[in-house]
C-alpha positions in Angstrom: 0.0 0.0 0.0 1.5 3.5 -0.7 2.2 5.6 2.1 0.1 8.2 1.3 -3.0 5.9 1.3 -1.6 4.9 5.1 -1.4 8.2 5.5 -5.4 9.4 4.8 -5.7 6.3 6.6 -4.2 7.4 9.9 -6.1 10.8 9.1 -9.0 9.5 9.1 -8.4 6.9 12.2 -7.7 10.8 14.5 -10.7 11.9 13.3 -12.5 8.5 14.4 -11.0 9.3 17.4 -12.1 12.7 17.7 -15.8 11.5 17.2 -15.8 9.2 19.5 -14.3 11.4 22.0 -17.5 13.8 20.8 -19.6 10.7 21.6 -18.1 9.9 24.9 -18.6 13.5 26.1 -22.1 13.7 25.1 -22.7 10.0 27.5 -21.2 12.1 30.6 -23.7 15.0 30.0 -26.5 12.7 29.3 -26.0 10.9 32.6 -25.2 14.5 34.3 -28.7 15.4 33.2 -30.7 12.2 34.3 -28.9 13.0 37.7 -30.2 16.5 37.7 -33.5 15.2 36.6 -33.5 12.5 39.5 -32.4 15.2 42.3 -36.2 17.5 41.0 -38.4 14.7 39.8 -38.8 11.6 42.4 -41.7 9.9 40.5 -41.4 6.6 39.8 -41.9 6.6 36.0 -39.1 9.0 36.0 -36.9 6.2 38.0 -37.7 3.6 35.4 -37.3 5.8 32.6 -33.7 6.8 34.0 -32.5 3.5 34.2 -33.5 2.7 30.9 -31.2 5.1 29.6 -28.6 4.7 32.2 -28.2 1.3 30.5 -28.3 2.7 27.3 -25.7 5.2 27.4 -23.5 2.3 29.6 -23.6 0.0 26.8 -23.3 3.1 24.0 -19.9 3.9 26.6 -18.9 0.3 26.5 -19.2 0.4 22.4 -17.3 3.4 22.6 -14.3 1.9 24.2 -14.6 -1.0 21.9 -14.0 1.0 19.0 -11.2 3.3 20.3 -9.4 -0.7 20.8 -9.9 -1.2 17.0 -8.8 2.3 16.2 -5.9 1.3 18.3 -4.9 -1.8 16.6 -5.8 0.0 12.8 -3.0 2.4 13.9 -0.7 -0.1 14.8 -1.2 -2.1 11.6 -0.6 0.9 9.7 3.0 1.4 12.2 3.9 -2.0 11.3 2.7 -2.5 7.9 6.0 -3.8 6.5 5.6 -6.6 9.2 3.0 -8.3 8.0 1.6 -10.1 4.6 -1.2 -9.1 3.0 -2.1 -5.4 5.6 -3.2 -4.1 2.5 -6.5 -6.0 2.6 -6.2 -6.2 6.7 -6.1 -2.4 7.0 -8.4 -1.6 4.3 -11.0 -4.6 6.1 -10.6 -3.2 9.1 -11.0 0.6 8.1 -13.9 -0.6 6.6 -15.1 -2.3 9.6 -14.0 0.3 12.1 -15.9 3.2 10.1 -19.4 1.0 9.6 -19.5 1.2 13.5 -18.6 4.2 14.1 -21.4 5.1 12.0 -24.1 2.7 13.3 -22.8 3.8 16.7 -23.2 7.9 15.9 -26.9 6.7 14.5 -27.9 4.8 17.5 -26.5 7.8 19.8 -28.5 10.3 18.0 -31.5 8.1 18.3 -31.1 7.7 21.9 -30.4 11.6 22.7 -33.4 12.3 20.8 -35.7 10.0 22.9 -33.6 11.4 25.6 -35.2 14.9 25.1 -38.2 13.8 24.0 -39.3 12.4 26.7 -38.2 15.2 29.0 -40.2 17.8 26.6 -43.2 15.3 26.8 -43.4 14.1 30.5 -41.0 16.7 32.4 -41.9 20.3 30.8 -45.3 20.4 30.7 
């Protein structure tokens, strides 16, 4: 693989990064709000509804981490690529990979801050 190509590749994998470092932060002010919304609302559909997404932004956290681990090893494939056969395909596969989450995974956190303030507008502002 040409360098340059390893080069928009590592680019691209500090972006990834930078995203899911956007991702991450938006999960701590998610959870900073359902704590907020805990301390004024002490209803018990509001409990329920809390730890609904409480799990949801754990497991969107837990995703998160996952992917900064494949970003990690894409960078190191692209350090070592004269080390090992065929890391055209491997880091191409795994870019591939690597960016189909981190898509899916930007989706799915949209999703779930929308519901998010959704139901506060619905059930909390009125």
């Amino acid at each position: 693989m040409l360098s340059y190509q390893l080069e928009a590749i590592h680019k691209e994998t500090k972006e990834c990064n930078v995203q899911l470092e956007l991702m991450s932060q938006e999960c701590i002010y998610m959870k900073d709000r359902l704590t907020s919304l805990l301390n004024l609302f002490n209803a018990s559909f509001i409990i329920e509804w809390a730890e609904y997404f409480q799990n949801q932004i754990i497991m969107k956290e837990e995703a998160i981490e996952l992917l900064k681990f494949d970003l990690h090893h894409l960078e190191m494939l692209i350090i070592n690529h004269n080390q090992v056969e065929n890391i055209n395909d491997t880091v191409l596969n795994l870019q591939i990979q690597v960016l189909e989450k981190i898509s899916f995974l930007e989706n799915d956190c949209m999703k779930m801050k929308q519901a998010f303030h959704e139901f506060i507008g619905t059930h909390l502002l009125q």
